[in-house]
N, C-alpha and C positions, 0 to 999 in steps of 0.2 A: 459801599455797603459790605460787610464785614461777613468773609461766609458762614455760615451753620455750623453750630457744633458737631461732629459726630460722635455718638455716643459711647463708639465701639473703640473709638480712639481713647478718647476717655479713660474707658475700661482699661486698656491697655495700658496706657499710661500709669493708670492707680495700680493696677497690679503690679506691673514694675518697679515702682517708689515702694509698693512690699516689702517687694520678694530685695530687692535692695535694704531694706532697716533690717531684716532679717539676716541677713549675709554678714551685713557693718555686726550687727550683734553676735553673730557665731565667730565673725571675725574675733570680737574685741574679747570673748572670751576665750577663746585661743589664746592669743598674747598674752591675758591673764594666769591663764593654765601656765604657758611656757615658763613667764617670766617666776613663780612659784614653783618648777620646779629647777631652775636656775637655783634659785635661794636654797629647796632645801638640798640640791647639790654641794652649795657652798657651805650647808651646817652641815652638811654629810662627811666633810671633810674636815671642819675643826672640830668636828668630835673624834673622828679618827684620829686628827695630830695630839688634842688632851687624851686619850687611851694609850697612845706612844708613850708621853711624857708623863703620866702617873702609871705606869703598867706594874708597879709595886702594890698599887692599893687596888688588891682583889676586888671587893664587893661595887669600888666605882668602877673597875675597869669591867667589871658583869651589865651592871646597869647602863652604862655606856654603849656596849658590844648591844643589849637589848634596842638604846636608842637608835644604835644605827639599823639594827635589822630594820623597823619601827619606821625608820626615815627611810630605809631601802622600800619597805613594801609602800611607804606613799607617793616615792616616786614612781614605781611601777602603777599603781593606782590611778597616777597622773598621766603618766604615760600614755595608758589604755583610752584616761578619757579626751585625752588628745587624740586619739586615733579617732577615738569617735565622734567628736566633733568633727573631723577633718571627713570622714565617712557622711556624714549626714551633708555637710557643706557643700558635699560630692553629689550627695543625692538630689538634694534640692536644687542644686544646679542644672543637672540632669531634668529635674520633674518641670523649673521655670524654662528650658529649654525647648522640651516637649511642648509645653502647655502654651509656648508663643507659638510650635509649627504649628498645631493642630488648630490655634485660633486664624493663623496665616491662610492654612489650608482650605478652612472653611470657608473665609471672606473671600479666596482667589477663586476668577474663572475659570470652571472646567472644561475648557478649551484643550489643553495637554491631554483630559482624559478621556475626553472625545476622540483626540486622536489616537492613544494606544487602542483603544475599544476599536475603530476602522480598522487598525492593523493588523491587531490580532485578528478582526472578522476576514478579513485577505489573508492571512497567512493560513485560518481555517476550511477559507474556501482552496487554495492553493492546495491543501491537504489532503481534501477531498476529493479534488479531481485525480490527483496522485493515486489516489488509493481505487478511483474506476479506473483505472488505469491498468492498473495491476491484476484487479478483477478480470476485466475484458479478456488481457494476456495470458491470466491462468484458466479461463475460459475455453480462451484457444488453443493452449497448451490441454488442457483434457478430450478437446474434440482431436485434437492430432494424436493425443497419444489413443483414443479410441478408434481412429481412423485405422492406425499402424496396426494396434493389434485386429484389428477387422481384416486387413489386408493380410497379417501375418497367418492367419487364421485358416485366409483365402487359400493363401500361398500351401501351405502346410496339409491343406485338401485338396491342392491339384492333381497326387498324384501320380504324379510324371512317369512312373514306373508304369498305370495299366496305359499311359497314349498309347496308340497304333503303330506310330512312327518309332518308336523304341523297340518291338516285336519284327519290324519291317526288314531290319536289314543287319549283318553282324558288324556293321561299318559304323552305326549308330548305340552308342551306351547313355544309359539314362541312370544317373545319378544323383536321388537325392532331389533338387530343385533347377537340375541340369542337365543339356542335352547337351554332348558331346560325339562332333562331326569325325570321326578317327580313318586313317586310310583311302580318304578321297583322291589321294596321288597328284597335292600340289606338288610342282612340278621345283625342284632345291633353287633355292632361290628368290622364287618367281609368287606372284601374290592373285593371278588370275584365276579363277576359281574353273575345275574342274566340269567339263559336261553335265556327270555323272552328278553331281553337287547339286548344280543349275536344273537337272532334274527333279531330284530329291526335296529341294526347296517348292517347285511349282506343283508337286506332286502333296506335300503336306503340308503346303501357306497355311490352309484355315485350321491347323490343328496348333500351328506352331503361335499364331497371333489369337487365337481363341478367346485364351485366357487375359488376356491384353482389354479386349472389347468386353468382359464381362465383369471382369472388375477392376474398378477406375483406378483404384491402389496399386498396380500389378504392372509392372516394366520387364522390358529386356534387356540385358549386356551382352550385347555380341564380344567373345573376347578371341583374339587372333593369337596363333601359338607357335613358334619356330623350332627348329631344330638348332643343333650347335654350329651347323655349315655357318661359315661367313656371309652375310649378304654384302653385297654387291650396292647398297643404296647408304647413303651417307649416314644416315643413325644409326647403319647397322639392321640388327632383328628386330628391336622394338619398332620401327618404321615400317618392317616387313609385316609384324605383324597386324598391324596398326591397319595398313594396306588390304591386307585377306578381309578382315572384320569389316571395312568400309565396301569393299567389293559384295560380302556376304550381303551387306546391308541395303544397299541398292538394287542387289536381285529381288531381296524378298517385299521392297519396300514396291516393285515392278508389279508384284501377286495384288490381285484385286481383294482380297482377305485381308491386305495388310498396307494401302497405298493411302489411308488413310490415320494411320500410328505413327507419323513421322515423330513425335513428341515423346513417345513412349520406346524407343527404339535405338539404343546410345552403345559404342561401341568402344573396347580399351584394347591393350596388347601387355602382352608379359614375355615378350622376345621368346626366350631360352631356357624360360627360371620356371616354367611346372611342364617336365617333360614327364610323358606315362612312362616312356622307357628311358631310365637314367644307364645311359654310357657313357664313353669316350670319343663313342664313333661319331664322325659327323653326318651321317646322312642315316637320318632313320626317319622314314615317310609318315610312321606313326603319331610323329611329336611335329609333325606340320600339318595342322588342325584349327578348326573354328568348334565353337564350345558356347553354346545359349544359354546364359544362366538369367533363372527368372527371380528379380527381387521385388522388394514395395518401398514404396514410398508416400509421403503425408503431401495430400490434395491442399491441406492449410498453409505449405508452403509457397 
């Protein structure tokens, strides 16, 4: 049993046996074109040799020079319409080209464009999530940077000039967002904190951690501070200093005011390198010091 025609085959078919008699005929006229302008290149040229060889008799050697212009512009004439033929030959090519994808296109299944369609829908969902993403992050980033300046805020209304403990004693200087411990008489060398110190601490815990418990943003840097004496301990003064601070910080962390700020309460050293009194000398009692500086920090960390 012989299968069924299809019609679209058909179709295609006849169109092509076309677009083919059309092509053979643009062809054939071409070759036509050419082979005529062949010829009149070759009259083009025995008229030029009889202009040579009669250049004596004027009025033919005029009419001549006329014929060749005359056979010059038909060649150009031909020329052009060669191009355009060859132009069209081009085009059509092009249009039976097109006109076979677009009938291709239409009879194949859309399976290929089912799948860019998924892809692209995944690559927009991809995008999307990207872009909550970012949202969230600049989200977070505005509540920390409102946190910071809340806290900076905090900070900058502490105060620290009217505490009590800065009026209390001349050993005690209050600068700015900082209290600085001066002439407690660490002993050169040595990292054990003074009596006198260990009093001063039990005596103002709840004034010194206050600020700590009242706003969540709001830390301590205990920083420890040497003279230019050599220590005695293998890193030197940064280790010494390092030492005092940690010492400082376990007294205070002893005070019931403040034994619960373990988190908030971080200690560093700067050896030798911010002395109040800059000399040569090495023993000055002044610049072996602890120094509370209160800064903030973002709770979104």
């Amino acid at each position: 049993m012989k299968d069924p025609i299809n019609p679209f085959t058909s179709f295609t078919d006849l169109l092509a046996g076309f677009l083919a008699v059309i092509m053979l005929l643009l062809v054939n006229q071409l070759l036509i074109t050419v082979q005529k302008q062949n010829e009149l290149e070759k009259q083009t040229k025995e008229l030029e040799q009889a202009n040579i060889a009669q250049n004596k008799q004027v009025e033919v050697t005029g009419k001549l020079l006329d014929e060749i212009e005359r056979k010059k512009d038909e060649i150009n004439q031909v020329t052009k319409d060669k191009d355009e033929y060859q132009r069209r030959i081009a085009q059509l090519s092009d249009s039976a080209s097109d006109l076979a994808n677009k009938l291709l296109q239409a009879t194949s299944d859309s399976y290929a464009d089912k799948l860019r369609l998924t892809d692209t829908q995944d690559a927009l969902e991809q995008e999307r999530f990207k872009l909550t993403l970012v949202r969230n992050e600049l989200v977070k980033r505005e509540q920390e940077i409102a946190e910071l300046k809340k806290a900076k805020e905090a900070i900058d209304n502490l105060k620290i000039d009217n505490f009590s403990i800065c009026k209390s004693s001349d050993k005690i200087r209050c600068e700015g967002t900082q209290i600085v411990f001066v002439d407690f008489k660490f002993g050169s060398g040595k990292s054990e904190l003074p009596q006198e110190l260990k009093d001063k601490i039990h005596a103002d815990s709840k004034q010194i951690c206050d600020p700590l418990i009242r706003i969540p943003q709001v830390e301590i840097v205990i920083e420890g501070h040497t003279d230019i004496a050599r220590s005695p301990l293998r890193h030197g003064n940064y280790e010494l200093g390092i030492q005092r601070a940690l010492n400082f910080r376990e007294q205070l962390l002893k005070e019931a005011n403040c034994n619960n700020l373990d988190n908030k309460i971080s200690v560093a050293s700067y050896g030798p390198n911010h002395p109040i009194i800059k000399t040569d000398e090495a023993n000055v009692p002044e610049n072996r010091r602890i120094t509370l500086r209160y800064t903030y920090y973002s709770s979104a960390n």
